[in-house]
N, C-alpha and C positions, 0 to 999 in steps of 0.2 A: 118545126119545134125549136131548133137553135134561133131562128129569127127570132120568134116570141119570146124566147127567155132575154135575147140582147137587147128588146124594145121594153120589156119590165125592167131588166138591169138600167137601161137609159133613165125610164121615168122613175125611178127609184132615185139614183142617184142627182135628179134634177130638183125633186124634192129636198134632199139630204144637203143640197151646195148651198140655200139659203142660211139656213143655221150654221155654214163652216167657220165659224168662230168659238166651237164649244164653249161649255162653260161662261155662257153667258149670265153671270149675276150682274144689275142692274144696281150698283152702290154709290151714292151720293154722299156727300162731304161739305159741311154747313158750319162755319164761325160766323160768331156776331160777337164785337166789341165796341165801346165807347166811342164814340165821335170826338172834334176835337171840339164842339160846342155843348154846350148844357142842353139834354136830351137828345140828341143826335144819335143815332145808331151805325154802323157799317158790316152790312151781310156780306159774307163774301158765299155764294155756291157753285159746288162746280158735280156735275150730274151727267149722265149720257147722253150723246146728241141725240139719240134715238126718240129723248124725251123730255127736246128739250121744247120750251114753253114760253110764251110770254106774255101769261096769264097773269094778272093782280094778284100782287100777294093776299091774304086773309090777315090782317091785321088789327091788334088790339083796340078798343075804342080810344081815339084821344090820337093814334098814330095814323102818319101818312108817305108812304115814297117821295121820297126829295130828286132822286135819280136813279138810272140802272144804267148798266153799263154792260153789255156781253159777248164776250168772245167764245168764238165756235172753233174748235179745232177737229183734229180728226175723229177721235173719238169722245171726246167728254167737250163740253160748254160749260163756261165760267162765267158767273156774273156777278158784277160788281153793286148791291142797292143801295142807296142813302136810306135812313130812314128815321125821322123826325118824331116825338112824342110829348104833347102837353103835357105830361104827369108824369109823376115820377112811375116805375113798374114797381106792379104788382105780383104774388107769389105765382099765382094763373095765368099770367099773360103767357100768351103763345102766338107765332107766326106760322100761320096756315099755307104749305106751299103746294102750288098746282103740279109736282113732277112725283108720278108715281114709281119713286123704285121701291125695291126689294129690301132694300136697308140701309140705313145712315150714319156716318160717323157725327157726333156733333161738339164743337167748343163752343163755351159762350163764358165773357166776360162783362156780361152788357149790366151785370147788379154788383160787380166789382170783385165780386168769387171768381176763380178759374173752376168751369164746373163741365165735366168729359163724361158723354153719355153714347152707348148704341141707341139706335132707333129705330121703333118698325113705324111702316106705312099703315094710314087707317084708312083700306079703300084704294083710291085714287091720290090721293095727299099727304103727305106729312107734318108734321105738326112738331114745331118747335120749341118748346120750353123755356122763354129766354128769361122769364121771371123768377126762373128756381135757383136758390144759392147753393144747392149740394146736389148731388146724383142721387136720384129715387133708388131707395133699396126693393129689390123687388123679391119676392116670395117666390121659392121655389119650386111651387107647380109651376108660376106664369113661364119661369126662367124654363122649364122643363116644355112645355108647350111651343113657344116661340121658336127656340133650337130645333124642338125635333121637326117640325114644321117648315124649317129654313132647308135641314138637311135633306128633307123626300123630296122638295121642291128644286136643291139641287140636283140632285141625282137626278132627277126623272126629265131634269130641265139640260143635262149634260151629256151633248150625243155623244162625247168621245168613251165617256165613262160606260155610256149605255150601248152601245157598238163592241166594247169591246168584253161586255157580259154580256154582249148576244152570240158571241164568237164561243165562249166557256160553255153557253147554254147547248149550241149545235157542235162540240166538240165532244160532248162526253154527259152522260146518261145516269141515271139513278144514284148509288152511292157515291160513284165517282166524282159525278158533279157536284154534289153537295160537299165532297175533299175538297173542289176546283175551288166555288165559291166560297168555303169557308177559307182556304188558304189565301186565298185575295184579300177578304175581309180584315185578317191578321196583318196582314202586309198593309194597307193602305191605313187602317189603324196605327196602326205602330208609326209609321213615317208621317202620319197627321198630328201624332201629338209629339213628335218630336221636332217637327217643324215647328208647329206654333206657339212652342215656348221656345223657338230658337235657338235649341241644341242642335239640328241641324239648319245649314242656312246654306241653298243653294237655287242659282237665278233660274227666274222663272219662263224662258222666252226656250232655252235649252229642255227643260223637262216638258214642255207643254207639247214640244218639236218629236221624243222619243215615246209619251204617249201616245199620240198619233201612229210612228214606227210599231207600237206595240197591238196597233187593233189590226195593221196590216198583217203582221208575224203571226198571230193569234190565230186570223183567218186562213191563213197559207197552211198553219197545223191542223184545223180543223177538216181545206178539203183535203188534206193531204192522207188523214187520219184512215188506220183497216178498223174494217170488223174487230179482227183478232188482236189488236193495240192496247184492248180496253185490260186485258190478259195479261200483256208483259209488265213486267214489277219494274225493269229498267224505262221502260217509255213514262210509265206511269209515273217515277218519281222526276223523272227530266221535267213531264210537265209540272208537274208540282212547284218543280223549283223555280221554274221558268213563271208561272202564273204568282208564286211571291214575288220574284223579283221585282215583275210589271207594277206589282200590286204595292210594295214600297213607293215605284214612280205615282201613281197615278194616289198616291195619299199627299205628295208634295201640292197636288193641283189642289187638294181641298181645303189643306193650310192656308193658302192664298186665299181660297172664299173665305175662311171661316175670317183669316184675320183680318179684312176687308170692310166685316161686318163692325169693325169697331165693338168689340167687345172689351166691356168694362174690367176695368181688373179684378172686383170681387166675383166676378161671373165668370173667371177665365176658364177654370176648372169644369161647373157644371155646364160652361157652354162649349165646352169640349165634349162632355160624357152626350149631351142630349143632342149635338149636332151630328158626333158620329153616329149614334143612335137614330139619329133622321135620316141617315145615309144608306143603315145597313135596312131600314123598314121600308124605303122606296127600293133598293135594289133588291128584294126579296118579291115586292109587288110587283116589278119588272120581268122576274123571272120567273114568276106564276103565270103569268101573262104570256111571255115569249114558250115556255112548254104548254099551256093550255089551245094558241095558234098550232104549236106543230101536232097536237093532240087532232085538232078538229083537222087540219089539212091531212093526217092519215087516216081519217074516214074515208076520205075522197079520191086516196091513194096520193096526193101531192105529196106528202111531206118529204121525201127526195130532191123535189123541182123545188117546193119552198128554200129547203135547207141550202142547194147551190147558189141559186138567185139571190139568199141572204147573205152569204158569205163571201161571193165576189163583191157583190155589192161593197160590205163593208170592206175590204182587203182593201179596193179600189178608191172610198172615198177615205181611208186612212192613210193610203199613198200622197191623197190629193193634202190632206191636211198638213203632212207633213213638208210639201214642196210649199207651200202656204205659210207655214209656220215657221219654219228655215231662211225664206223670201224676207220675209217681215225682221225676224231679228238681224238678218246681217244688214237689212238695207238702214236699220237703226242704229249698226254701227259705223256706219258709212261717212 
């Protein structure tokens, strides 16, 4: 029996080591400005290597690539395009680009406006607006749609965040955990929007490091957890306070997505209310999900072996992310 739990614990966490970069949102960053000749263009993008491309742009009729230029670093790829145009632009013109991220920051000077937009992906591509002289004002269903859709996507895209309300989930039971989870909720709220308006401002290489520290802790409380714990007022408020605290850190990591995303300033507001909104409606789907598995594994009498095997599990690859995450910023300051 102990071999078979060490050989699931193994393939679990062989699984788990591919995505040890949590928090992977895919954001690209797109200016176009004036050439120094009459109709000349100059892209500059820079995108994750993961996806990065060397696909023909889609470009207006009348334009054509004069050159690209592209540098690959570790993480993100920059390229440099020329790009040449008979005619003057028009209000529609847009440059169709082959790199699908999650969302874009974008400058364009190319009609003589300084004009600063978010952008989402249509599909596989992006689509840049380089004809438009203001920032589209958009209606706030779309604005409501987009956030909330960014947020489940992060959440449900972010193992640290999701590792470490799996650990709340197999820690503690009916109203308790519903304390667990909403006292998280509050906490990672609150430090999401105080980050993102940059009342608070702290580096992001450190908290993403104590994250990590925190799905291991999580997990150590949970095997460590009696029967009888669910009972005491003192245990019960330790965790409490302990699960805000985490829940402050792991709000800082969402400020980074959100603000990542290039949102607009008249948007700041509702793309706060509807991203954490998209955060708290995939972590809700998350934990229906994680109690409806340990529901079906106590038919079968596992839900014991599930719960251990999940909780080493995570302890272990929280350990792991944290010698990873540590590794990475000091070798940055080196």
């Amino acid at each position: 029996m102990m071999v078979r739990r060490l050989l699931l614990i193994l393939t679990l966490l062989l699984g788990f080591a591919v995505p040890a970069q949590a928090d992977v949102f895919r954001v690209g960053d797109f200016t176009i400005q004036q050439g120094a000749d009459p109709g000349s263009f100059e892209l500059s993008a820079s995108v994750p290597s993961v996806l990065a491309s060397d696909k023909p742009l889609g470009l207006p009729e009348g334009c054509r690539e004069t050159s690209r230029d592209k540098l690959t670093e570790t993480v993100m790829t920059r390229y440099a395009i020329g790009i040449a145009c008979d005619r003057a632009l028009k209000a529609d013109d847009a440059i169709v680009t082959p790199w699908a991220v999650d969302g874009a920051t974008f400058l364009s000077t190319a009609t003589g406006a300084r004009v600063t937009q978010a952008l989402q992906p249509d599909g596989d591509s992006l689509s840049l607006p380089i004809g438009e002289t203001a920032a589209r004002t958009r209606a706030l269903p779309e604005i409501a749609v987009e956030y909330t859709w960014q947020g489940i996507v992060h959440i449900l895209g972010g193992w640290d965040h999701l590792a470490f309300v799996l650990c709340l989930c197999l820690l503690a039971r009916g109203r308790f955990l519903l304390g667990l989870v909403t006292t998280f909720t509050i906490g990672h709220s609150l430090s999401l929007a105080l980050a993102f308006f940059d009342i608070v401002t702290v580096p992001v290489p450190p908290v993403e490091a104590v994250i990590a520290l925190s799905i291991a802790f999580m997990a150590r409380e949970a095997i460590r957890a009696k029967e009888g714990d669910m009972a005491n007022p003192a245990k019960r408020r330790r965790q409490l306070a302990v699960v805000a605290g985490f829940g402050l850190l792991h709000g800082l990591g969402f400020a980074t997505v959100l603000r990542e995303l290039g949102v607009a300033p008249q948007e700041r507001l509702s793309g706060l209310v509807f991203f954490n909104g998209g955060v708290e409606l995939g972590q809700l789907i998350f934990v229906a999900c994680v109690l409806g598995a340990m529901k079906l594994a106590s038919i079968f009498d596992r839900d014991q072996w599930v719960r251990q095997v999940a909780l080493y599990s995570a302890g272990i690859i929280g350990c792991f992310w944290v010698i990873e995450r540590v590794a990475g910023f000091t070798m940055g300051m080196a």
